[in-house]
N, C-alpha and C positions, 0 to 999 in steps of 0.2 A: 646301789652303786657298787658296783667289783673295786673296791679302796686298797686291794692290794696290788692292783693293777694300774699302773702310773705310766701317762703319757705327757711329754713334751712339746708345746708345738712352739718352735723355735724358726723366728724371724715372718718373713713373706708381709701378702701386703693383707687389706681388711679380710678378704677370704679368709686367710687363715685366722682369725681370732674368734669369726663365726664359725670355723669350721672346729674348733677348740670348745666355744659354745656347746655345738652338738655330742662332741667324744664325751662332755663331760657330764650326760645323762646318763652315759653307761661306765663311764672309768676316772679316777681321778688325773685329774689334767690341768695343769699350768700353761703358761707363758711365757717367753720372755725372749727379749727384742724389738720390745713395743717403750715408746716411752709412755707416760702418765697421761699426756694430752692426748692419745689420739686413742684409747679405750675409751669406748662410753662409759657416761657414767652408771649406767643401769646396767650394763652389760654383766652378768655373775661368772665371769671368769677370775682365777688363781696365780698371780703373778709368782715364778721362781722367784724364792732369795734362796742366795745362798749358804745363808745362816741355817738353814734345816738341813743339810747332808744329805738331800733327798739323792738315791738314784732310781732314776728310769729307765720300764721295762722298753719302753718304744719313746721314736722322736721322730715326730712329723715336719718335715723340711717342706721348703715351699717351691713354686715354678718360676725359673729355673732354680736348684736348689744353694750352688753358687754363685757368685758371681764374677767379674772380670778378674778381680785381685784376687780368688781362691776364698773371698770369706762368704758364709754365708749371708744370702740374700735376704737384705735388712733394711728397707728404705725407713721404716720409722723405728730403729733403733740409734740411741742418742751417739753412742762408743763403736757400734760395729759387734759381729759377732764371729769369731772366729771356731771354728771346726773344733780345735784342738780343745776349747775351754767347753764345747757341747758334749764332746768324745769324753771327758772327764766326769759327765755327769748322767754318763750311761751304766749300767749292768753290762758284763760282759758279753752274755747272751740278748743283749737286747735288738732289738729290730728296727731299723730305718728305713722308714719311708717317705719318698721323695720323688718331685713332679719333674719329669722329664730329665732322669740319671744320666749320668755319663761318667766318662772314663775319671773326668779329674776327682767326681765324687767320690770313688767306688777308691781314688788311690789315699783321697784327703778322710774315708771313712773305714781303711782294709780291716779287716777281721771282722767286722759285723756284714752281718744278713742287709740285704738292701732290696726294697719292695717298689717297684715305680709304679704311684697308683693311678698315673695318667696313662696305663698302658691297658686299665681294666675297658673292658667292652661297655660296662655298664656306665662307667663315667664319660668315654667317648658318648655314648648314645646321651645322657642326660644334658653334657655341656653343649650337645650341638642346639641345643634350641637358644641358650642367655646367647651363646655367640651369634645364630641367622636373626636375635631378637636385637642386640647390639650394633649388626653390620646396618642394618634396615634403618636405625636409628641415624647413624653415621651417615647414611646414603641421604635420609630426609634433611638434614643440615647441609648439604654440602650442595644440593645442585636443588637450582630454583624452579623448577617443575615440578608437578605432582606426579606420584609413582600412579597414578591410574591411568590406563593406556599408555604406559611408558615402554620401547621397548627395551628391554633385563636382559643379558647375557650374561649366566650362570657355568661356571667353567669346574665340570665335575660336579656329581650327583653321589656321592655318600651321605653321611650322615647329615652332614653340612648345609652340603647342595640341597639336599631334599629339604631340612628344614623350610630354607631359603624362603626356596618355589613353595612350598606352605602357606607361607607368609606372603610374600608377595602377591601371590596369587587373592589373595584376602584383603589386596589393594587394588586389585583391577589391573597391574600389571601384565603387558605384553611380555610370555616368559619364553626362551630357549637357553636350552641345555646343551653347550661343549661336550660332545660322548666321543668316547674311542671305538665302541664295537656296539655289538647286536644288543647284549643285553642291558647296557645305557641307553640302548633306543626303545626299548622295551620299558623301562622304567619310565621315563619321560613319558611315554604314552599313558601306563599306567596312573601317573598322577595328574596326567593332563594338561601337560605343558609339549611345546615343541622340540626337537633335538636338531642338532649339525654335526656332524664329522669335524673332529678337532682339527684335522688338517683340511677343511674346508670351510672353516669359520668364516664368517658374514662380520666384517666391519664396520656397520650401519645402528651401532648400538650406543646411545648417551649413558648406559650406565653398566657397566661390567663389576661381576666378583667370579675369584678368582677362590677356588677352593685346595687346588692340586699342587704341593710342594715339590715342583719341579719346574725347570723353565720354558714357562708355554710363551710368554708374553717376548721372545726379542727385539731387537729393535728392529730389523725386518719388518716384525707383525705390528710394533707399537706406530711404524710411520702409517700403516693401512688407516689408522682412525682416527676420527676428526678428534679437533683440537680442545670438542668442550665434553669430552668424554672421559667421564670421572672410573677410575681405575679403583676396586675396593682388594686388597689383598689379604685373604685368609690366613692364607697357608704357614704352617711352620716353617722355621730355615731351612735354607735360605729362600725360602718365597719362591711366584710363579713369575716374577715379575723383572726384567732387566733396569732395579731402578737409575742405576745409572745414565743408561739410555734414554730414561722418561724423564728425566730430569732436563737432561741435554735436549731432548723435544721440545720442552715445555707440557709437557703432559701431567694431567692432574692424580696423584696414586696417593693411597693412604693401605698402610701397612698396619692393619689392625690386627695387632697381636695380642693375647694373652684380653678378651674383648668379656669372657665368664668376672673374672676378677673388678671388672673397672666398670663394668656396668649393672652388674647382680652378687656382686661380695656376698651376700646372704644365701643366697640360693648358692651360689656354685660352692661358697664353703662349707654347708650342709652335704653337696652332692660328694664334697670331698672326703668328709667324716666318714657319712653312710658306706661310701667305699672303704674305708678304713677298717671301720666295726665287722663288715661282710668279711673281707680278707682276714682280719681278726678269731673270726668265729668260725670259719671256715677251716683254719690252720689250729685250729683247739690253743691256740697261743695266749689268747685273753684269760689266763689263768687268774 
């Protein structure tokens, strides 16, 4: 173990305690924002007291890393965790890293280094599968057919979309893919599923996901489809989807966000480490 090297992983939800887990085969690494109940009991993680004066070279914050009130995101801490009290038990050179940063982070964290490791390639590519593995999940609960000869309407083919149609395809599902241009129509064929012109989408689908953080779905497009056509939403904010609009239909949407954490806490909080350790060792910083 690098024991001169101390990290913090401070609030978020079970991800981050496995992902604490994993740092702590290579670095000394604590906790804390968790209460007593919700650690396994086997679990061999280091809860911070503050009675040791420790400071930390790095502090892994979680997704999103605040929240609405400016404190850090802490569903299973008893008191809350405020910025100010984690800033206090930082190195002055230490490093913060944090899933999906923004302006209020960057003002509630100024003078330190800030790393956003939901921004690495390697994590996009890793998390796309817990999430097309989680939506697939969501899809089989919610609508009373089987996905085998169902027809799937897939809106966008990245990392996401592609997983999707993977899977799906591995259900017998009927698949087409929402593409903008040549080389989404290219891809689709490649993996063997159908394509359509975004602005010539086909209506005639029971089951849609929506991968593209942009507004594809408005109420215009949402009156085209029938009424028992369950809407799956990928996307980051603000989504693909006018849920307002689809509410007012009556239309069925589920906003599956943040879907690595709530359905594979162990895996995506390993995938989250591994990117840690890489950027770590990458940067000679894990001194």
């Amino acid at each position: 173990m690098k024991d001169k090297f101390k990290i913090l992983v401070a609030g978020g939800d079970m991800r981050q305690l496995y992902c604490a887990v994993k740092l702590s085969s290579e670095y000394d690494t604590y906790v804390t924002g968790f209460s007593e109940d919700v650690i396994p009991e086997k679990m061999n993680v280091k809860k911070h007291d503050d009675k040791n004066n420790i400071l930390y070279d790095s502090v892994v914050l979680p997704v999103p890393p605040l929240d609405e009130k400016g404190m850090i995101t802490a569903p299973f801490s008893e008191n809350g965790l405020k910025p100010e009290k984690i800033k206090r038990l930082l190195k002055d050179d230490a490093v913060i890293f944090a899933g999906k940063s923004d302006r209020k982070l960057e003002k509630a964290f100024e003078g330190f280094e800030i790393t956003d490791y939901m921004e690495r390639e390697e994590l996009s590519l890793k998390n796309a599968i817990p999430t097309a593995e989680g939506a697939v999940a969501i899809a089989i609960n919610e609508i009373p057919v089987t996905l085998n000869g169902l027809r799937v309407l897939i809106v966008g083919l990245g990392r996401i979309g592609t997983a999707l149609a993977e899977i799906l395809k591995g259900f017998g599902a009927d698949i087409t893919a929402s593409v903008r241009n040549a080389k989404g129509t290219a891809k689709a064929r490649i993996i063997g599923i159908k394509s359509v012109c975004t602005d010539k989408m086909d209506t005639d689908f029971p089951l849609v996901f929506n991968t593209v953080p942009e507004m594809i779905f408005d109420r215009d497009l949402l009156q085209k489809f029938g009424s028992e056509t369950l809407f799956i939403d990928l996307a980051s904010k603000p989504g693909g989807i006018d849920f307002e609009s689809a509410s007012e239909l009556g239309k069925k949407v589920v906003w599956a966000l943040g879907i690595p954490g709530k359905t594979a806490p162990i895996t995506s909080g390993e995938f989250i480490a591994e990117t840690i350790i890489n950027i770590l060792s990458e940067s000679g910083d894990d001194r």
